[in-house]
N, C-alpha and C positions, 0 to 999 in steps of 0.2 A: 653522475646519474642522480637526480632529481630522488628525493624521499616525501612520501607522504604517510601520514598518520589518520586512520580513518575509526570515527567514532559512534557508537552504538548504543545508546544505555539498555536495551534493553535485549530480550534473546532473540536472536536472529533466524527467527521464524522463517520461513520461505513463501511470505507474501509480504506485502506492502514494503516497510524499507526493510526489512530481507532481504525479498528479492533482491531492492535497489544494490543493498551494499555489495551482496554477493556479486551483481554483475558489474557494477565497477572497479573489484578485485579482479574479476578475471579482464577486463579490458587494461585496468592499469599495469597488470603483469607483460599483457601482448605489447604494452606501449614501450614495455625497456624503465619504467620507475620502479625502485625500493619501494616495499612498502610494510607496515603494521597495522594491525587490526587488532581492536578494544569493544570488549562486547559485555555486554550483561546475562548472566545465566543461573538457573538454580543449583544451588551448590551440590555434588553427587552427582551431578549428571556428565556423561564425555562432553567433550568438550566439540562442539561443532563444527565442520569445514568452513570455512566462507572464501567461496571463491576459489578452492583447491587449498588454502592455508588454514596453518591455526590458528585461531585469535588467543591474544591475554583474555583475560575474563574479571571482573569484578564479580563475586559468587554471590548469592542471593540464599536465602532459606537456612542457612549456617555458613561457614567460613565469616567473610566481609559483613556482612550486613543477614542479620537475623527472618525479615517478613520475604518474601516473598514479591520476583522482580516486578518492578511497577512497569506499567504499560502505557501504552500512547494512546488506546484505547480503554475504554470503563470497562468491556469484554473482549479477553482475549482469548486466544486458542491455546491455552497453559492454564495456571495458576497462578494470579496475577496480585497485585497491588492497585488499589487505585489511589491515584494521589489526592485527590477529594478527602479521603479519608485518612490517609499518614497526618500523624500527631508533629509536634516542633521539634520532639527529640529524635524521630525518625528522618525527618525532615533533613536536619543538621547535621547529621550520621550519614547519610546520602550525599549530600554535600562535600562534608570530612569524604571519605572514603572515595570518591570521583576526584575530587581534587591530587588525593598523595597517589593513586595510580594513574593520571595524568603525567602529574610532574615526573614520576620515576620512569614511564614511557619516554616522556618529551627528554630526559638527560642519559637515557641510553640508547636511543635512538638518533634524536640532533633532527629531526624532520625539518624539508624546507619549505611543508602547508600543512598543516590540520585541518581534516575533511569531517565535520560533527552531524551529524542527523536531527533532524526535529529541533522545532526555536521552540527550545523547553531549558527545564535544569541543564542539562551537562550542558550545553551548548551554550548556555549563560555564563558558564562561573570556567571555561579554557584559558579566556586571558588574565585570570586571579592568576593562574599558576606557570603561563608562558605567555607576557604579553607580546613578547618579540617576535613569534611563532604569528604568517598570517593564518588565517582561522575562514574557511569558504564554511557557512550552514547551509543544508537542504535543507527546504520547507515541504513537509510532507500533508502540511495542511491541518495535523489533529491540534498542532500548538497553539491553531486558533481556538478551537475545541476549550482543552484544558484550561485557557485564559478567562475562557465564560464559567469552567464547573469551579475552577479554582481561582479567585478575583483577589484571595490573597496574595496567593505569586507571582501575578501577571507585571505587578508594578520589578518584583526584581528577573521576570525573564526578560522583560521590554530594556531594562538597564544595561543587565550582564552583555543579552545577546546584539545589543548596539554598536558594541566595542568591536565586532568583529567586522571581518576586512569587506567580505562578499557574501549573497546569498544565490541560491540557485531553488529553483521553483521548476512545477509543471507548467503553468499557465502564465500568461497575460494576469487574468485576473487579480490570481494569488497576488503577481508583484506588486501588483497596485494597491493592494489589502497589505502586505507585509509592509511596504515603503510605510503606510498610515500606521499602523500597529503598532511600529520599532520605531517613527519618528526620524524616518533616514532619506538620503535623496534616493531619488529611483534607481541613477544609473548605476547603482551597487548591489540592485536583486538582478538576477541576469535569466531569463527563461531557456531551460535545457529541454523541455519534456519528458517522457516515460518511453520507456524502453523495452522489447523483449527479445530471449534469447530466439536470430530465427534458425539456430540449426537443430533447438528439438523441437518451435510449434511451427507448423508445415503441414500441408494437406497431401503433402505424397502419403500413402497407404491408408488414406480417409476409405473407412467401413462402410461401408453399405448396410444399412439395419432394417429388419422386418417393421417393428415398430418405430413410429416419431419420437424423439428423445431430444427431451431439453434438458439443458445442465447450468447448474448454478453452482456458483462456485463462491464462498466466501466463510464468515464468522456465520455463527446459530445467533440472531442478534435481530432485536426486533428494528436499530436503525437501518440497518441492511434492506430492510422491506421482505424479509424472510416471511413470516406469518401471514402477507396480504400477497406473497409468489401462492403460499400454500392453497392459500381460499381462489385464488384466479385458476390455478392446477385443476382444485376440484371440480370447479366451473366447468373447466375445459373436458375433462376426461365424461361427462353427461356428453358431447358432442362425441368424442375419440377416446371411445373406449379401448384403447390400446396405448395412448399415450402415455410415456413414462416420462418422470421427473427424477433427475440423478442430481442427487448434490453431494458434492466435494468441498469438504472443510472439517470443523470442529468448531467449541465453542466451552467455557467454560461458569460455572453459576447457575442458579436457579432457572432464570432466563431462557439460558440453551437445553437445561434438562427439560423444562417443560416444551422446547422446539421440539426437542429429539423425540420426548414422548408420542406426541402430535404425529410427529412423520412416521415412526414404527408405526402407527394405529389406519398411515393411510395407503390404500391400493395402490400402484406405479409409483409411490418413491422409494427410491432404492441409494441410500446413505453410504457414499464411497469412503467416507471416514478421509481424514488429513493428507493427503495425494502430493509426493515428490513432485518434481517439474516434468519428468519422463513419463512419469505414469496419468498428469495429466494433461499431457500433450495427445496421449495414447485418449481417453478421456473423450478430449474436445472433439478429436477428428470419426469418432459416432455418432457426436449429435447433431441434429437437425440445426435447435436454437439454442446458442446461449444468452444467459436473461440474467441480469445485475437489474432491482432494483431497487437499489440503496438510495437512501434519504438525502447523503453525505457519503462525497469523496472529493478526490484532486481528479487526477485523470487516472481511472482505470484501468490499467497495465490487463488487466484479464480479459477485458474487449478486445484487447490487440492483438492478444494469443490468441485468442478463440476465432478473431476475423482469419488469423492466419494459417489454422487449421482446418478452416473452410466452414464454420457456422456461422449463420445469421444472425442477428445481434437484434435484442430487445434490451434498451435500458433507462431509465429514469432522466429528464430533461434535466441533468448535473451541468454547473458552467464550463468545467473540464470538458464533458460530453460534448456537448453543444458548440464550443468553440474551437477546440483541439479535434475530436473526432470524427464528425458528425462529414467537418468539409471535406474530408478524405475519402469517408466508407458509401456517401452517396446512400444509395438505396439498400442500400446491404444490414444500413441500421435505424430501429425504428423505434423515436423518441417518445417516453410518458411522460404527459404534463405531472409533475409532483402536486399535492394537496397541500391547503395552506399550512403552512410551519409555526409551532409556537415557540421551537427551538431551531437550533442548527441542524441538528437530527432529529428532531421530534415533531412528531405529521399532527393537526387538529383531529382528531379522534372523528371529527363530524366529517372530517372529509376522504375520508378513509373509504365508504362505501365506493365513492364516483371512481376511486384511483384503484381500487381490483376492478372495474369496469372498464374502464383502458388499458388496465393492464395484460386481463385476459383479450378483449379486440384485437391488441397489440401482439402478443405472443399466436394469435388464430391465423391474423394476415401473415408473419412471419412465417409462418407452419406450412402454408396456402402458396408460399411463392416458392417452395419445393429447394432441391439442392443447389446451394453456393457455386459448387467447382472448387480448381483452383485458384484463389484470390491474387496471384502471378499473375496472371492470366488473363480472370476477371476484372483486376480494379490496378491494372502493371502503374508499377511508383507508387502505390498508396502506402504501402506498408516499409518503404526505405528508412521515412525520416523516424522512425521510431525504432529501428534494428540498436540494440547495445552498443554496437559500433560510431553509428553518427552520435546518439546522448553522448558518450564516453567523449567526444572529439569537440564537444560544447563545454561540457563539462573542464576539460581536461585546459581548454583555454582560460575558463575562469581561474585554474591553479596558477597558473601562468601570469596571470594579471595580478593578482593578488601579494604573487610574488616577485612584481614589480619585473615581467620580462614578457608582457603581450605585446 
């Protein structure tokens, strides 16, 4: 029986690689593989399911390491670190301390792949302490991120994360950007896509609701496009005086306190606070639209829940979007031109006005074209190649190659 070793530096939140890892626990378990799970956490706290197991944990805030776990994003839905800011000694300490619980994994376990998440630190510095071990990384996309906020590391994440065997990506795109980034030939990033679970998002016992309700779901985060959803809302609610805005998330920092303040002070939003999978799966299948307009993503895992819980989809013209989604959901979803960028996340301030202007257009026609249905039904095949099931079976083949048996 095949063993694999699956790696996480940070806490396995329940979106972005959360999600992920959780659902390739539970798929590697149906597959008949051994496996262990390695996560980052603050220290004090129980210790998380992933995937129906426990993970080892590296602790954060006391035990292992003193600050508080760094993240893959600059705002997280915790209490976070951002590595922009860690000092050399922190730095080094991070490094130490990923490294000896590595090695003590990798020699009581014997795995025959290391599965690491995000082309960041840990994912760089695996084969320092098992180079014999092959090593597949998931690109989640922010490693490109952190390579621009932190230009110090990027020269040793580009080195470390070189050495390893395979990479797995959402997109087309991404590979062609990681192949350039890491300085590696293509046919070693291998495109698996996003994934969701489909036996809790489903449109069976989708709500019937008095009022239209749109749901966003994500971080309090002005990359996200939260603050220009808010101003398009407002817009909108002068037309549809009944229209309500539900959001689903958290967010952590001055940033999101001053979101949250905002939204407490506005009529129709109603703040579902950090939402399990069940609860919003329960969630999606009320609302009319769901509306992601973020600046920056890979491919949106939460579009795919939401199509599949039967809401119509508003979301920002992301190359994930656009390429991966877009050809699948047909009319079901309805793209915003994004504002010029003077960052990877960050919109030109001047263009800001025109993009709550499409975005509220956008969210009105979606409104106007009335109930989904069941997307079975509606759009049959659209939503296969993205069930946990097919990713895991993409996926599961790069382990395989990697360890020299594809």
């Amino acid at each position: 029986m095949p063993r694999v070793l699956h790696l996480l530096s940070q806490r396995p939140f329940l979106t972005g690689s959360g999600v992920t890892l959780d659902a390739l626990v539970r798929q590697t378990a149906e597959a008949g593989w051994e496996q262990r799970v390695m996560v980052g956490v603050p220290a004090g706290e129980p210790l998380p399911r992933v995937g129906g197991l426990t993970p080892e944990a590296v602790t954060f805030g006391a035990g292992d390491l003193d600050f508080p776990v760094p993240g893959m994003s600059d705002v997280m839905p915790y209490r976070s670190t951002r590595f922009a800011a860690m000092d050399a000694l922190q730095l080094e300490r991070y490094r130490e301390v990923w490294r000896r619980h590595v090695a003590g994994a990798v020699e009581r376990f014997a795995p025959d792949v290391i599965h690491s998440h995000h082309v960041w630190l840990l994912s760089a510095l695996v084969k320092d302490v098992a180079p014999w071990v092959p090593v597949v990384t998931q690109c989640h996309a922010t490693g490109f991120r952190q390579m621009e906020l932190c230009p110090h590391l990027a020269a040793e994440v580009r080195a470390g994360c070189r050495r390893n065997d395979r990479f797995v990506v959402l997109h087309a795109g991404h590979a062609e950007r990681l192949a350039a980034v890491l300085g590696i030939p293509r046919e070693r990033v291998h495109v698996v896509g996003a994934g969701y679970r489909n036996e809790l998002f489903h449109a069976r016992g989708r709500r019937a609701r008095s009022a239209p309700r749109l749901l966003y779901v994500g971080k309090y985060s002005a990359a996200k496009g939260l603050p220009q959803l808010l101003d398009a809302f407002e817009r909108l609610r002068g037309k549809l005086p009944d229209l309500v805005l539900e959001v689903a998330g958290s967010g952590g920092g001055p940033e999101a306190g001053a979101l949250e303040a905002r939204m407490a002070a506005l009529d129709g939003v109603v703040r579902l606070g950090q939402l399990a999978q069940p609860e919003l799966a329960h969630a999606m299948r009320g609302a009319a639209v769901c509306v992601l307009p973020s600046f920056y993503e890979g491919v949106p895992l939460v579009l795919v829940e939401a199509l599949a819980c039967g809401c119509r989809l508003v979301a920002t013209r992301l190359e994930g979007v656009e390429s991966e989604l877009a050809p699948h959901f047909a009319e079901t979803l309805e793209m915003v031109d994004l504002p010029p960028m003077t960052g990877v996340d960050t919109p030109d301030p001047d263009g800001l006005p025109a993009f709550v202007d499409r975005l509220a257009a956008a969210l009105e026609r979606a409104l106007a074209r009335g109930p989904l249905g069941d997307p079975v039904t509606a759009l049959p095949g659209a939503l296969e190649p993205f069930t946990w099931g097919a990713v895991f079976r993409r996926v599961e083949a790069v382990w395989r190659l990697a360890m020299g048996r594809g």
